[in-house]
C-alpha positions in Angstrom: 89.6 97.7 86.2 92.1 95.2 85.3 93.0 91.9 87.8 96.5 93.9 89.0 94.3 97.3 89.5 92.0 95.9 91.3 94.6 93.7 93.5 96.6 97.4 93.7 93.4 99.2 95.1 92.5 96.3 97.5 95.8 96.0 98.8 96.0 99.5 99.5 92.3 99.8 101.1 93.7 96.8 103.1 96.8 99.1 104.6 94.4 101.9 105.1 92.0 99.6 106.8 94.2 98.4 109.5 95.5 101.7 109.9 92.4 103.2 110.6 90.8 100.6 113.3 94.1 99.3 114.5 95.9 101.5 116.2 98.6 99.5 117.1 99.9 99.1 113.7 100.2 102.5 112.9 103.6 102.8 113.5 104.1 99.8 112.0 102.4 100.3 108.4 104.8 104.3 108.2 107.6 102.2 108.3 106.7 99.8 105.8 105.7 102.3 103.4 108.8 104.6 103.8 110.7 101.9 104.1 110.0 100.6 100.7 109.1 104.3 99.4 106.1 103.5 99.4 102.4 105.7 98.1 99.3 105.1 97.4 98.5 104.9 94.1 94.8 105.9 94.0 93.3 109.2 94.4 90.8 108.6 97.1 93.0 107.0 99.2 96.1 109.3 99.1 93.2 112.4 100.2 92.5 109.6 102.8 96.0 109.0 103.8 96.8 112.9 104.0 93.4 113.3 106.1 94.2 110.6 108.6 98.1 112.2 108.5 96.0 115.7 109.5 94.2 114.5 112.5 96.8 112.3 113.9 99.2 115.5 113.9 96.5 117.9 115.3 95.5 115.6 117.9 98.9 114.2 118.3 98.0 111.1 119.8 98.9 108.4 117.8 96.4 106.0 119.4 93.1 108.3 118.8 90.2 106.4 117.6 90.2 107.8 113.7 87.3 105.8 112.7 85.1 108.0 115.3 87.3 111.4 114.1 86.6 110.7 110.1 83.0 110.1 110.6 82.6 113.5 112.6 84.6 114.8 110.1 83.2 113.8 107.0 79.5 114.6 109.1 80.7 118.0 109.0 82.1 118.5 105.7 79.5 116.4 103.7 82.9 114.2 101.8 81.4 111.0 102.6 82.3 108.7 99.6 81.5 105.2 98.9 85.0 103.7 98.9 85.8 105.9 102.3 82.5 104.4 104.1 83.7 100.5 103.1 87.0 101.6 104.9 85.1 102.8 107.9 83.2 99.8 108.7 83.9 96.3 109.0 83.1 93.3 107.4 83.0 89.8 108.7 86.4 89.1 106.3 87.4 93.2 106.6 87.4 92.0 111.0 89.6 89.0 109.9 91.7 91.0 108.1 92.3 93.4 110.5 93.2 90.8 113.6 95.6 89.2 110.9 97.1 92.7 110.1 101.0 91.6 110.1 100.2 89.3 107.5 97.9 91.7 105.6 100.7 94.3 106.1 103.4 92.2 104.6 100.8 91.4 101.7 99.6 94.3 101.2 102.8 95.7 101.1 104.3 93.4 98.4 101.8 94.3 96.5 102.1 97.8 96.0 106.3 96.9 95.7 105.1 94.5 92.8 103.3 96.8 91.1 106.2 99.4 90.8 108.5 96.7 89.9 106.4 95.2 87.2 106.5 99.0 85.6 109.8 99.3 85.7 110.0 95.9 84.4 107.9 96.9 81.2 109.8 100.5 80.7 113.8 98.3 81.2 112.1 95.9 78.5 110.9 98.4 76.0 114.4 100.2 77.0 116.1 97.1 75.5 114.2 96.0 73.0 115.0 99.6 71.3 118.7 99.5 71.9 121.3 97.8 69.6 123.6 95.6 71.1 126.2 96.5 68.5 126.4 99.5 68.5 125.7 99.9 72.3 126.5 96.3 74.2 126.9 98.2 77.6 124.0 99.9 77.5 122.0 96.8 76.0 123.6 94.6 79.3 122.4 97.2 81.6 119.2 96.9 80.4 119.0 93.4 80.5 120.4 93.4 83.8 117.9 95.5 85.2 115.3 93.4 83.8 116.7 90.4 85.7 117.0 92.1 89.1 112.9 93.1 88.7 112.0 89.9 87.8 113.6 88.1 90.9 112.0 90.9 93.1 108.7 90.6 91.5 109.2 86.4 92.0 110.3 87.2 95.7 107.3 89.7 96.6 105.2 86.9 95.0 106.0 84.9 97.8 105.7 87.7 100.4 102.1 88.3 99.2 101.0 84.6 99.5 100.1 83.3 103.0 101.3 79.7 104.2 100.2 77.1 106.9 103.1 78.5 109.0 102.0 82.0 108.6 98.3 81.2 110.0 100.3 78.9 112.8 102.0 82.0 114.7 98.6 83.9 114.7 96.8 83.8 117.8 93.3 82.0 117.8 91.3 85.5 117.8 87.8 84.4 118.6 87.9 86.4 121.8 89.4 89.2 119.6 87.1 89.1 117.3 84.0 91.1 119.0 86.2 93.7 120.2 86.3 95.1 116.6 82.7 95.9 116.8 81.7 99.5 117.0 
């Protein structure tokens, strides 16, 4: 995979992560994504998405633990993958992650937004390149237009994907925290 798939792919394991053993952020991580419209890009983890979407609707309880829920599920079924079990248990950094979630949200996030605008970015660019700005200047402005407005957003998610001192300031100290993500 190349650097931005595999940044894509973690980024998007980091969503469903936080999703899956934080239920407090549910809520929080539907917004985003519709908000920003928003998909996963990989297979296994839009089946995982629709799954989790599933169980939360038939249980209709938005706070159910779905770690517990998948397992028995995937116990029953025989789906277990490798990429789903990393999702399903936590590492040291994977607990980190997880007690930092509005920051790995907002990250995460950008991400995913950086990745569609650095696509769109390539097809305005080839766009422009082909046209003729003689024969069609408003069409050729457009164009170069649109590549300015991705390139400012893709600067400006840059910056929402990096984490600074002030960030890590505003975050509680979570070594009591910590050990209640253990299951």
């Amino acid at each position: 995979t190349t650097p931005s798939a595999s940044s894509l792919e973690q980024a998007e394991a980091a969503l469903l992560r936080i999703f899956l053993h934080a239920a407090n952020y549910r809520d929080e991580i539907c917004q985003v994504l519709e908000d920003r419209d928003l998909q996963f890009s990989y297979s296994h983890h839009r089946a995982l998405w629709r799954q989790m979407q599933r169980l939360l609707a038939e249980i209709e309880d938005s706070r159910v633990d779905l770690v517990s829920l998948l397992r028995n599920h995937l116990a029953d079924t025989g789906l277990a993958t490798t990429p789903l079990q990393a999702l399903l248990h936590l590492s040291e950094k994977t607990k980190r992650d997880v007690l930092r979630a509005s920051l790995v949200i907002r990250a995460a996030a950008a991400c995913m937004e950086k990745n569609l605008c650095e696509k769109r970015y390539r097809h305005f660019l080839a766009l422009w390149e082909k046209t003729d700005c003689t024969s069609a200047p408003d069409q050729f402005a457009e164009y170069q237009r649109q590549i300015y407005a991705e390139k400012r957003r893709i600067e400006v998610l840059e910056k929402d994907r990096q984490v600074t001192f002030e960030d890590l300031a505003t975050m509680p100290w979570v070594g009591e925290q910590y050990d209640s993500l253990d299951r």
